[in-house]
N, CA and C atoms as a LAMMPS dump frame, in Angstrom:
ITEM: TIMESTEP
0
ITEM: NUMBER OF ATOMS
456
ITEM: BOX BOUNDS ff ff ff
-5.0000000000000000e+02 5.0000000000000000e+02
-5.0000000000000000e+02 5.0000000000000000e+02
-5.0000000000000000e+02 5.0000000000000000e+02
ITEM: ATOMS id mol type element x y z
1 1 1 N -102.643 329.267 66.575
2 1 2 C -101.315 329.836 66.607
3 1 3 C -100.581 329.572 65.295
4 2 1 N -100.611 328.671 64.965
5 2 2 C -99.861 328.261 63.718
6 2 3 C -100.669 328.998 62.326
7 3 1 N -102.114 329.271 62.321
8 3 2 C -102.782 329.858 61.468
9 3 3 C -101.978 331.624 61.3
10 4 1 N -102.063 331.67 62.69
11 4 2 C -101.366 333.454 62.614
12 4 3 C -99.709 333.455 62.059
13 5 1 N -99.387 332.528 62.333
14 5 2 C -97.597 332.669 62.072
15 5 3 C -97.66 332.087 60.437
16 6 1 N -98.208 331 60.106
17 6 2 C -98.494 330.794 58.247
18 6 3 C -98.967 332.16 57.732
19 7 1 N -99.887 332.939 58.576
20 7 2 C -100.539 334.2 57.67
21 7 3 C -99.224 335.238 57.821
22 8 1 N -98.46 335.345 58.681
23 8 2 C -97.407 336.274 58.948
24 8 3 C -96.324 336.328 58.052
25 9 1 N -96.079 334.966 58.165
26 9 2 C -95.098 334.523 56.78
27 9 3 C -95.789 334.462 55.199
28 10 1 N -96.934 334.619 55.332
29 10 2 C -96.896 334.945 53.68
30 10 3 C -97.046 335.963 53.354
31 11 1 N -97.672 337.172 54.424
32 11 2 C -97.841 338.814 54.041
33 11 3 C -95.867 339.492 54.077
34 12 1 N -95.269 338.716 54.783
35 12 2 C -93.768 339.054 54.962
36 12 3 C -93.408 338.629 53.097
37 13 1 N -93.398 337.103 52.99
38 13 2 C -93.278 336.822 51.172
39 13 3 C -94.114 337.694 50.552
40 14 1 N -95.098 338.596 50.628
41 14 2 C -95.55 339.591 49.318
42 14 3 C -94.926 340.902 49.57
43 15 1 N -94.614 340.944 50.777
44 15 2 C -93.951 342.309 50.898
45 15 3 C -92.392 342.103 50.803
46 16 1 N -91.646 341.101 50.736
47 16 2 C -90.614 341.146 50.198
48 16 3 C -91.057 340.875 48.663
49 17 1 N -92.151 340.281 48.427
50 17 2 C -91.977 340.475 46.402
51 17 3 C -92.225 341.844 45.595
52 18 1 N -93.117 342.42 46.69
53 18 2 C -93.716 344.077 46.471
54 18 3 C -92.319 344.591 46.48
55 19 1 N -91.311 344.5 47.546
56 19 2 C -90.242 345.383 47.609
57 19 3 C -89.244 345.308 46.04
58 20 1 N -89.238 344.32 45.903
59 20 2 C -88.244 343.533 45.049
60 20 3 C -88.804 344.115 43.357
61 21 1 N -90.186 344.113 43.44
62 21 2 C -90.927 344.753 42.364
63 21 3 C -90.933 346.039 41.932
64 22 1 N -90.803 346.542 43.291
65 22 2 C -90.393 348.358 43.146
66 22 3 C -89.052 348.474 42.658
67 23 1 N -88.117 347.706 43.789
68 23 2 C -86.531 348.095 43.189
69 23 3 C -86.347 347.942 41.252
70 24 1 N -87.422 346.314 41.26
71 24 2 C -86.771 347.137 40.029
72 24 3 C -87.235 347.213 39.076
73 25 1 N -88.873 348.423 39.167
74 25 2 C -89.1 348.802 38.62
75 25 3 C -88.197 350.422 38.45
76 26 1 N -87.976 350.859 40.023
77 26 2 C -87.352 352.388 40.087
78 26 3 C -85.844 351.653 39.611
79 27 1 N -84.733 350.611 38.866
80 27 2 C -83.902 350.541 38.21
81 27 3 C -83.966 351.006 36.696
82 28 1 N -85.045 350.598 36.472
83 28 2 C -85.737 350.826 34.882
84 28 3 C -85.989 352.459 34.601
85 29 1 N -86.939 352.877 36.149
86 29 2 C -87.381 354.475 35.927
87 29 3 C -85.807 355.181 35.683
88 30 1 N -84.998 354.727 36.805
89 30 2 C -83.513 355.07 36.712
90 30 3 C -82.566 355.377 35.732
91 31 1 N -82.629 354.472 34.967
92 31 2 C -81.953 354.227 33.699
93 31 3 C -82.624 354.812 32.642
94 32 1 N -83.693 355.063 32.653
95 32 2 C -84.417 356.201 31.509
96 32 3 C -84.19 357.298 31.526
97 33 1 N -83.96 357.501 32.832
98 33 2 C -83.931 359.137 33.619
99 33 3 C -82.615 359.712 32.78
100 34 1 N -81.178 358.387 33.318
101 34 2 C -80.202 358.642 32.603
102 34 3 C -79.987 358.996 31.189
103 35 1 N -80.886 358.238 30.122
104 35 2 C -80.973 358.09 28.9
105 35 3 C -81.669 359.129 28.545
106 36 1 N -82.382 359.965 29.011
107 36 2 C -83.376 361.14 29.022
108 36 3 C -82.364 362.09 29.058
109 37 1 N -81.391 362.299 30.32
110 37 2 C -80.527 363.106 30.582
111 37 3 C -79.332 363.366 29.227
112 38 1 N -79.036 362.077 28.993
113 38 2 C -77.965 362.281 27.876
114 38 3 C -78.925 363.178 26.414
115 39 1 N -80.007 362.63 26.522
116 39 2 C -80.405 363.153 24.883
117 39 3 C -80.675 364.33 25.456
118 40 1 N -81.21 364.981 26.153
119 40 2 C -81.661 366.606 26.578
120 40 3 C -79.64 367.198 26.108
121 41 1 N -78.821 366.725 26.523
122 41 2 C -77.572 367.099 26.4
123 41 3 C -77.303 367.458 24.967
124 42 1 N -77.558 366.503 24.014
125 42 2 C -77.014 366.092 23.016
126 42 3 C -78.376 367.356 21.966
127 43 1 N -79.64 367.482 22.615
128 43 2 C -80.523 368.864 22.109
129 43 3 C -80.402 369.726 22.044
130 44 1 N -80.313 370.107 23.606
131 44 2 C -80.518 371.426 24.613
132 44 3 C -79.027 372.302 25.27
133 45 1 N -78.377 370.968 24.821
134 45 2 C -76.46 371.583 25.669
135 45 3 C -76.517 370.729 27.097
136 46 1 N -74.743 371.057 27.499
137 46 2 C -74.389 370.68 28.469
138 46 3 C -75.331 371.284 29.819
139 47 1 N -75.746 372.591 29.718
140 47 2 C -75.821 373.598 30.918
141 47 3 C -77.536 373.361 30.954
142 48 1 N -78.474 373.321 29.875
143 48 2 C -79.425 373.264 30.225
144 48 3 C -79.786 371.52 30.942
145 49 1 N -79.153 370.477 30.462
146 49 2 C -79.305 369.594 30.887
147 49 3 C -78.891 368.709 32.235
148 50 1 N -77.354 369.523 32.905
149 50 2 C -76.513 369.406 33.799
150 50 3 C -78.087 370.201 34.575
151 51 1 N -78.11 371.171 34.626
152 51 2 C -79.255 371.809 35.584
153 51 3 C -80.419 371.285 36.147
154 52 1 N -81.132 371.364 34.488
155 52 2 C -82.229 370.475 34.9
156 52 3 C -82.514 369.041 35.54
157 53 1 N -81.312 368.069 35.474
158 53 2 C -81.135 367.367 36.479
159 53 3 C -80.313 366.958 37.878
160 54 1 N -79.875 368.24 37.824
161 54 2 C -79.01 368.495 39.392
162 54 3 C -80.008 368.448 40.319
163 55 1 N -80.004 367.997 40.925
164 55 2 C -80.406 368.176 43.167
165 55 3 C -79.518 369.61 43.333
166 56 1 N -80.243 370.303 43.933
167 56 2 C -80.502 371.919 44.42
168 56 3 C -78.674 371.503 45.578
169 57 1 N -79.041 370.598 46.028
170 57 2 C -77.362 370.292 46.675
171 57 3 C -76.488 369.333 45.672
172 58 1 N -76.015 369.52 44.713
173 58 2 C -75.751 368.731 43.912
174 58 3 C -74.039 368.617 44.142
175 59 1 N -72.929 367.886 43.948
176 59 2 C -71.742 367.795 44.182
177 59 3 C -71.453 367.403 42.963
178 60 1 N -70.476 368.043 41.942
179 60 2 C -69.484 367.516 41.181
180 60 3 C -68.527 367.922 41.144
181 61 1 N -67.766 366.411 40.999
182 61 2 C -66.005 366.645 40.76
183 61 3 C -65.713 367.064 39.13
184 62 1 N -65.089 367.644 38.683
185 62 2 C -64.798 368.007 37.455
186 62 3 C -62.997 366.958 37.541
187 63 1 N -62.402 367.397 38.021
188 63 2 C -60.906 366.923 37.873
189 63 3 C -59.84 366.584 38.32
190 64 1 N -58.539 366.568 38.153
191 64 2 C -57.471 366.606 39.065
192 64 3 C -57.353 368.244 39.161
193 65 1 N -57.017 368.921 40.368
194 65 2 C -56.705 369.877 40.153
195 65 3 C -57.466 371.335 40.314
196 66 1 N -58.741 370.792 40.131
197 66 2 C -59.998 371.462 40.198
198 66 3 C -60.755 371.563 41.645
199 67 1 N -61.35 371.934 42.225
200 67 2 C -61.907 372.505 43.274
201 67 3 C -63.5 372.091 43.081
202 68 1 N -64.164 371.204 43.962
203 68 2 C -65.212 370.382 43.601
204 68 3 C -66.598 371.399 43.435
205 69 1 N -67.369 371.265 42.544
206 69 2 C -68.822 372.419 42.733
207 69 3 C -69.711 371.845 43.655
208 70 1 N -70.201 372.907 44.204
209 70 2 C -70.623 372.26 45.172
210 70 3 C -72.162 373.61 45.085
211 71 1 N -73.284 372.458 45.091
212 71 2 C -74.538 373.294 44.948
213 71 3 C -74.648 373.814 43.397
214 72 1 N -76.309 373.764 43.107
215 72 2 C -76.666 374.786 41.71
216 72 3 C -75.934 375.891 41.441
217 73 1 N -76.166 376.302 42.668
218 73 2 C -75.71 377.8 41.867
219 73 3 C -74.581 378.04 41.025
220 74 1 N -73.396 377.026 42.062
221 74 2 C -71.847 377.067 41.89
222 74 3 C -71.823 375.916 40.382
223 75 1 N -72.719 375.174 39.959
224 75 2 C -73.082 374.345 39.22
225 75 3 C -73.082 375.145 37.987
226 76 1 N -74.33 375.949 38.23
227 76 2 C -74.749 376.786 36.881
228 76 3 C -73.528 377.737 36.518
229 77 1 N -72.675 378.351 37.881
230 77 2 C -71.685 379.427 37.105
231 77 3 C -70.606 378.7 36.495
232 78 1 N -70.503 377.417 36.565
233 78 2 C -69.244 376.523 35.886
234 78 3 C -69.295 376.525 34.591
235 79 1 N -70.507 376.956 34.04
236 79 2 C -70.71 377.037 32.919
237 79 3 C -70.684 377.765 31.829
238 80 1 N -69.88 377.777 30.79
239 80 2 C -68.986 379.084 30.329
240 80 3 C -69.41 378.377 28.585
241 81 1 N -68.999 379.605 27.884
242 81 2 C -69.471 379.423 26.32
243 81 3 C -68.789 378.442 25.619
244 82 1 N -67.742 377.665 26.469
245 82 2 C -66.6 376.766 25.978
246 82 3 C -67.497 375.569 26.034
247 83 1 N -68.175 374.981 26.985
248 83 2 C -68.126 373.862 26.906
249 83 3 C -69.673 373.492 25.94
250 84 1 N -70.367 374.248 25.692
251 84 2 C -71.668 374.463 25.04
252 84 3 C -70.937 374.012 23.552
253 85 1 N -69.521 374.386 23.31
254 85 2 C -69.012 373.917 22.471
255 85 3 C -68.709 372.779 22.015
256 86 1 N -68.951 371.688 23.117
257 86 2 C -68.87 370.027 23.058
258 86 3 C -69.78 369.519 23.158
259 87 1 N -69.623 368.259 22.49
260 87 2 C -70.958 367.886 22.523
261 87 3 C -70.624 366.329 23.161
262 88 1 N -71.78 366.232 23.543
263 88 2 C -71.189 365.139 25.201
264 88 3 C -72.301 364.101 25.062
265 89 1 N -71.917 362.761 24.841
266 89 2 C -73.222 362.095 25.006
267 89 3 C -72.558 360.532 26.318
268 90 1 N -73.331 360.211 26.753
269 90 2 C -73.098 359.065 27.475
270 90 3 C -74.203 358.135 27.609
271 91 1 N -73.773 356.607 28.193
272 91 2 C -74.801 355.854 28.573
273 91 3 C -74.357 354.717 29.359
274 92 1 N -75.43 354.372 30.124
275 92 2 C -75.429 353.9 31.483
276 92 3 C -75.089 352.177 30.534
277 93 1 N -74.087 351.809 31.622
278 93 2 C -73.788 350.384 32.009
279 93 3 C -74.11 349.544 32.922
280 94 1 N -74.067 349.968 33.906
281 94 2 C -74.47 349.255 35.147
282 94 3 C -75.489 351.131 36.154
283 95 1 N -76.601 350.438 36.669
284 95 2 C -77.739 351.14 37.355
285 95 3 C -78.294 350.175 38.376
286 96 1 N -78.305 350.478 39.594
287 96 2 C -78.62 349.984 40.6
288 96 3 C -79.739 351.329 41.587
289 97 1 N -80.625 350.718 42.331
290 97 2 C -80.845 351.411 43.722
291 97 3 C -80.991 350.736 44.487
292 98 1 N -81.288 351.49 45.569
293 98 2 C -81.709 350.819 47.247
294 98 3 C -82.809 350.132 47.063
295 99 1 N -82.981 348.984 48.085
296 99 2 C -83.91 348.426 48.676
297 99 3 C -85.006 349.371 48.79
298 100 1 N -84.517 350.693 49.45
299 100 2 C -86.166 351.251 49.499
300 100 3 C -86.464 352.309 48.265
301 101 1 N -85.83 352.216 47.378
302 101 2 C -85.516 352.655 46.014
303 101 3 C -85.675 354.074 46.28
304 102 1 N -84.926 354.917 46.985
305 102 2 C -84.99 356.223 47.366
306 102 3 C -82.994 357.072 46.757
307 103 1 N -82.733 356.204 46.582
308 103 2 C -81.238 356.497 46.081
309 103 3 C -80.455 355.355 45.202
310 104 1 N -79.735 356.012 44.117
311 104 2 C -78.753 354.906 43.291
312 104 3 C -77.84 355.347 42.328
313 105 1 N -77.546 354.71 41.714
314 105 2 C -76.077 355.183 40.734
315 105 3 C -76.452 354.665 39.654
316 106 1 N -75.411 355.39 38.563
317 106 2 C -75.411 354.99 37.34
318 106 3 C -74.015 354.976 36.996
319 107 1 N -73.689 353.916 36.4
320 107 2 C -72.027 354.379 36.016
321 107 3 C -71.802 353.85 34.457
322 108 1 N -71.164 354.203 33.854
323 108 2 C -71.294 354.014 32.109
324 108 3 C -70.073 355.016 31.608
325 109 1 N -70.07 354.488 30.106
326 109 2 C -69.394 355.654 29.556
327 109 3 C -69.522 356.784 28.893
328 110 1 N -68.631 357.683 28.486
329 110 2 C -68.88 358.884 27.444
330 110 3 C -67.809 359.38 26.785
331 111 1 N -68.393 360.271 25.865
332 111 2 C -68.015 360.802 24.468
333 111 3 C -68.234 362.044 24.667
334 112 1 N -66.852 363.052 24.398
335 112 2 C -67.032 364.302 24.225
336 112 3 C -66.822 364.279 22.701
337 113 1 N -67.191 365.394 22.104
338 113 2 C -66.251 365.458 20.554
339 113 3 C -66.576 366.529 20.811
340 114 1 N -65.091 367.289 20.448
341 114 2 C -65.012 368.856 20.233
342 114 3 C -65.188 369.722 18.745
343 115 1 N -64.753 371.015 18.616
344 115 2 C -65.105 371.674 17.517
345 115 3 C -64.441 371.138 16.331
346 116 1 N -63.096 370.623 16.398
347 116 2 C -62.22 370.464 15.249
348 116 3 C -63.074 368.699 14.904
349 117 1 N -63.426 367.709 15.964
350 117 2 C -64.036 366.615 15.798
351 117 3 C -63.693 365.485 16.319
352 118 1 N -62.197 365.776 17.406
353 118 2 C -61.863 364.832 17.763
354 118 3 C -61.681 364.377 19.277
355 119 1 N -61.844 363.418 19.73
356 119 2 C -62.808 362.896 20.729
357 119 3 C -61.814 362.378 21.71
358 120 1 N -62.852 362.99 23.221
359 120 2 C -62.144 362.412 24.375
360 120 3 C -63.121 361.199 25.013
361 121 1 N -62.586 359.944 25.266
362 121 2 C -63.862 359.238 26.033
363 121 3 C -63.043 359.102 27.966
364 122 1 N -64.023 358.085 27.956
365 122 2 C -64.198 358.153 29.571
366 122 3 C -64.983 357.469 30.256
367 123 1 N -65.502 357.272 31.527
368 123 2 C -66.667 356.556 32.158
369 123 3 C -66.732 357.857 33.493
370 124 1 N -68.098 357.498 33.721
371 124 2 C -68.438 358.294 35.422
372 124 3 C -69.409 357.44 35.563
373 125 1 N -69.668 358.152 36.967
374 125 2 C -70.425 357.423 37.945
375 125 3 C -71.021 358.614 38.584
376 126 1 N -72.469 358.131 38.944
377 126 2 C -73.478 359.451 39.341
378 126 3 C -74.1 358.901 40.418
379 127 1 N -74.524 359.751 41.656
380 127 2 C -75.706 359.425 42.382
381 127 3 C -76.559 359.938 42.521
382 128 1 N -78.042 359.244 42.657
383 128 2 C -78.899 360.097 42.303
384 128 3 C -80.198 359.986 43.465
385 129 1 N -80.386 360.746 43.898
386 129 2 C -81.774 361.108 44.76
387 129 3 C -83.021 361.023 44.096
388 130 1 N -84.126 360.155 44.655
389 130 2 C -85.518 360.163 44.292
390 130 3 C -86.215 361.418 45.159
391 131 1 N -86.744 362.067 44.169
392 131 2 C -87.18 363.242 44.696
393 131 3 C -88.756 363.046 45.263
394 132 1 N -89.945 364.161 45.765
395 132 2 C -90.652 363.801 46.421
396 132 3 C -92.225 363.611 45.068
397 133 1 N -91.622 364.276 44.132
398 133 2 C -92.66 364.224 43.107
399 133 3 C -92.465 362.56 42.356
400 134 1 N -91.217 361.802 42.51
401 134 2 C -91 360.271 41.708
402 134 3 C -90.043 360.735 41.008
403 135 1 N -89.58 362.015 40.612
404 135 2 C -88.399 361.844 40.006
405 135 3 C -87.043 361.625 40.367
406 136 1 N -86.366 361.611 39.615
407 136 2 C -84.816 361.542 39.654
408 136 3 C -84.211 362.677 39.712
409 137 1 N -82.968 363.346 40.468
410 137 2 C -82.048 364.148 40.529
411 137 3 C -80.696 363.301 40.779
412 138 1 N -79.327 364.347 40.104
413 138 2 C -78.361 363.168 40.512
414 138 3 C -77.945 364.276 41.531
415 139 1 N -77.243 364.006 42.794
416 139 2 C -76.825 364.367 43.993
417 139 3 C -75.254 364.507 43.412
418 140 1 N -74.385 363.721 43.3
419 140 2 C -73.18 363.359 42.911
420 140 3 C -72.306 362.998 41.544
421 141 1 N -71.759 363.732 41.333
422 141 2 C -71.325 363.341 39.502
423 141 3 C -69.607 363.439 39.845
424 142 1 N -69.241 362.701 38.916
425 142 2 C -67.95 362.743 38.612
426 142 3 C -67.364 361.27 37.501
427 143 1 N -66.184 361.841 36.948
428 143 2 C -66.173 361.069 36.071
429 143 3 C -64.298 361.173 35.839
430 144 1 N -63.745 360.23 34.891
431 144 2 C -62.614 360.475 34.135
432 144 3 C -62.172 360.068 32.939
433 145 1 N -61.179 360.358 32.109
434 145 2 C -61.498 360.071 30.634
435 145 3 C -60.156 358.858 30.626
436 146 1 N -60.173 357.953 29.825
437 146 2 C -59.484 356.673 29.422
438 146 3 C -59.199 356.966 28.092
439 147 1 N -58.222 355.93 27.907
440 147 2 C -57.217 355.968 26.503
441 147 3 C -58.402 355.635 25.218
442 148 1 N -59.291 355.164 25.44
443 148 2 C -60.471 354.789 24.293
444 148 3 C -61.59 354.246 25.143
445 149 1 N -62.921 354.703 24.279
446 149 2 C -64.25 354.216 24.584
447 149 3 C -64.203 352.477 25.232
448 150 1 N -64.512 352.326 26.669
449 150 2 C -64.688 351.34 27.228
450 150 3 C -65.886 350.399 26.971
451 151 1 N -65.486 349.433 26.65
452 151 2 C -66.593 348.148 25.947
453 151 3 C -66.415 346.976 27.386
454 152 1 N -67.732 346.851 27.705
455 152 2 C -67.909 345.608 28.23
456 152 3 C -66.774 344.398 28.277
């Protein structure tokens, strides 16, 4: 009896170290995903990169005032020749997921700079769905801009 309950308790300790190993390895996959996302932005534009990592149900808040998008589609038509005009970069501060590393956030700051050159910053916060292939989609975006670039 005591042989089965010592063996119980140590397959329970590798599968809580297995778990603990995934979380955070999918923190790391996480945070690349993000860092991936910003440079595709800073290449490719706002619209090809907002897309290519939206979830097909994707939710973002844009503002005060504004009316939330809700889904790709309504995603992709938000997108107008104005904002292709900014150039937007951000990066993650704090990145977390779940225990069963199937969902998590990223929250950090960003940098618009517009045509003339002068700059709005800000922080957001994203959530993001593990999809069924291992990747990342973010589900949830929203963000707001502050009096100057936020430092630790």
């Amino acid at each position: 009896m005591q042989k089965t309950i010592l063996c119980m308790l140590l397959i329970t300790c590798q599968l809580i170290v297995l778990s603990k190993n995934n979380q955070q390895k999918e923190i790391e996959n996480l945070r690349q995903t993000e860092l991936a996302f910003s440079k595709m932005c800073g290449e490719k534009g706002m619209k090809a990169s907002f897309l290519f990592y939206a979830d097909k149900d994707v939710i973002k808040l844009e503002g005060d005032g504004q009316f939330p998008i809700i889904s790709i589609d309504s995603l992709k038509a938000s997108f107008g020749e104005e904002r292709e005009k900014f150039q937007l970069q951000w990066s993650p501060t704090k990145v977390d997921v779940s225990k069963s590393a199937d969902i998590g956030y990223t929250f950090g700051t960003w940098t618009l700079t517009k045509t003339d050159g002068s700059k709005l910053f800000g922080v957001y916060y994203t959530v993001w769905k593990k999809q069924q292939d291992g990747s990342w989609k973010f589900i949830f975006d929203t963000g707001n801009t502050t009096p100057a670039l936020l430092t630790k």
